[in-house]
C-alpha positions in Angstrom: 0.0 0.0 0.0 1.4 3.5 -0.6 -0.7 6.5 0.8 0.2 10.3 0.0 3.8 9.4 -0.7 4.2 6.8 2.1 5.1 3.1 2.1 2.7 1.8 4.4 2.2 -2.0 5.4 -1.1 -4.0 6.3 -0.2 -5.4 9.8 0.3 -9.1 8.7 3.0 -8.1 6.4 4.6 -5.7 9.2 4.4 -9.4 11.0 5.8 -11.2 9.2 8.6 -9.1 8.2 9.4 -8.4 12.2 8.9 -12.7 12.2 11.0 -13.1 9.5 15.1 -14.5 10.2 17.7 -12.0 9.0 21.7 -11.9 9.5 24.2 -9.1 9.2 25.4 -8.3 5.7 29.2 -9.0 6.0 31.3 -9.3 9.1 32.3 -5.6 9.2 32.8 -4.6 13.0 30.7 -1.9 14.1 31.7 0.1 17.3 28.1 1.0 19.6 27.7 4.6 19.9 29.1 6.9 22.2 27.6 10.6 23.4 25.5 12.0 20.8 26.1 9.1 17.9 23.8 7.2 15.7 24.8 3.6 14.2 22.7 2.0 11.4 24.1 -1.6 10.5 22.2 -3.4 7.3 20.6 -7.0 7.7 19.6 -9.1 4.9 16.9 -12.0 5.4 18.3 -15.1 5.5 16.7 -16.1 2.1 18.0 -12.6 0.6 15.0 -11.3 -0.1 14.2 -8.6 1.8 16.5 -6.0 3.0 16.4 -4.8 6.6 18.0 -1.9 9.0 19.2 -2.4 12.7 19.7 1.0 14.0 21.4 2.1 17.5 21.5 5.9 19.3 22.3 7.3 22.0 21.4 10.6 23.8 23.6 13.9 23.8 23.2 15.2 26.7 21.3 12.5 28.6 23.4 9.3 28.4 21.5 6.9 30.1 19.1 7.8 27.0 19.3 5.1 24.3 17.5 3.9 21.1 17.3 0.4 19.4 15.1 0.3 16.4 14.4 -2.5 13.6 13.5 -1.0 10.2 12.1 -2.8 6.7 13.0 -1.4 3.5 14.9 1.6 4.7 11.8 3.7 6.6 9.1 1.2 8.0 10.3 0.4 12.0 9.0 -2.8 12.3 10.1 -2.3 16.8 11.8 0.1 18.5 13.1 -0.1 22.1 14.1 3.3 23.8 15.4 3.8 27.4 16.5 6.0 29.8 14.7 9.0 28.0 10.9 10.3 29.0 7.9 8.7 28.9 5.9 8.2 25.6 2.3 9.3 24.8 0.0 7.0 22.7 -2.7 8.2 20.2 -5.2 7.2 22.9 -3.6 9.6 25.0 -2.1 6.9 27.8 1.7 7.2 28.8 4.1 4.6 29.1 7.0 4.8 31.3 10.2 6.1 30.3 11.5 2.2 28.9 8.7 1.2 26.1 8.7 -0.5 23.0 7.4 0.5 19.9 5.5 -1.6 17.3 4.3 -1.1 14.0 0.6 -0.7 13.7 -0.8 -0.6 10.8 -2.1 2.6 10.0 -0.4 4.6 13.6 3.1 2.9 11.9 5.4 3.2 15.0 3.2 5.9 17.2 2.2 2.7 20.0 4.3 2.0 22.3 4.0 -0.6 25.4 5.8 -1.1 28.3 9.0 -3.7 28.0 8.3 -7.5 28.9 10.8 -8.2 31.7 11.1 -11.7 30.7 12.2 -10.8 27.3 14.3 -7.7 28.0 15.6 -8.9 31.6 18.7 -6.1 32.3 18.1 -2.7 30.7 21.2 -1.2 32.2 23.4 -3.7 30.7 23.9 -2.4 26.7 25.2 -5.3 25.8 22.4 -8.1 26.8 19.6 -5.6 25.7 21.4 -5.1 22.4 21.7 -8.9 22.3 18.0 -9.2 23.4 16.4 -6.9 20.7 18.1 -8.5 18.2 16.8 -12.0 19.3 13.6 -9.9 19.6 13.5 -9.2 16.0 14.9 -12.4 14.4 18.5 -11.5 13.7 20.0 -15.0 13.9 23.4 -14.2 12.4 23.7 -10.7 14.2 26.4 -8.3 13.7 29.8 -7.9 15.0 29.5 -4.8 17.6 31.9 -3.5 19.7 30.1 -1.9 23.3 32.9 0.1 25.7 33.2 -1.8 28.8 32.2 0.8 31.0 29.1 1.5 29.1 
């Protein structure tokens, strides 16, 4: 579907794609961001059909704030994790806490958020295990090579 110059997906495609086992595009290492930066690393589907974007950011000023998002075909995020930051609003008006996670909805795209399932994102504070859980979150099978300081 494509309304007034947007790519927009039905909600079992935005499935399916978020279902749907990707790996990292070559074993490039990729350092996680520091103050301020923005990292996008490109997945492929594991039968190299579909193209896919994992993205990572980090706030400026507050660095506790961070961003993990999961895009399809370049602009569509399929999930999007953010932490540390404030709360979120929904269309319906309710807040979620400050640690939500967005999901495509068809026809609201990524504007729902819901608060984090602890058994699926266990340790927020530790970058590297929620890095490793979004990605298992999202179907990355064969993730990507990323470097995370050790005092992050």
């Amino acid at each position: 579907m494509i309304f007034l110059g947007q790519v927009m997906l039905s909600q079992s495609e935005a499935d399916l794609l978020l279902r749907m086992e990707k790996q990292r595009e070559s074993n490039r290492r990729w350092e996680y961001p520091n103050s301020g930066g923005h990292l996008r690393i490109p997945l492929i589907s594991v039968d190299g059909k579909e193209s896919f974007l994992l993205d990572a950011g980090r706030g400026r000023l507050n660095l506790q704030k961070r961003k993990l998002q999961h895009r399809a075909r370049q602009v569509i995020v399929l999930a999007r994790l953010d932490y540390g930051g404030a709360p979120h609003r929904n269309p319906d008006g309710e807040e979620v806490g400050s640690t939500h996670l967005h999901l495509y909805r068809e026809g609201y795209e990524d504007k729902w958020a819901f608060p984090i399932d602890p058994g699926v994102f266990t340790e927020i504070g530790n970058t590297m295990k929620t890095l490793d859980e979004f990605m298992r979150f999202c179907h990355i099978i064969v993730a990507p090579i990323i470097d995370v300081d050790l005092y992050d």
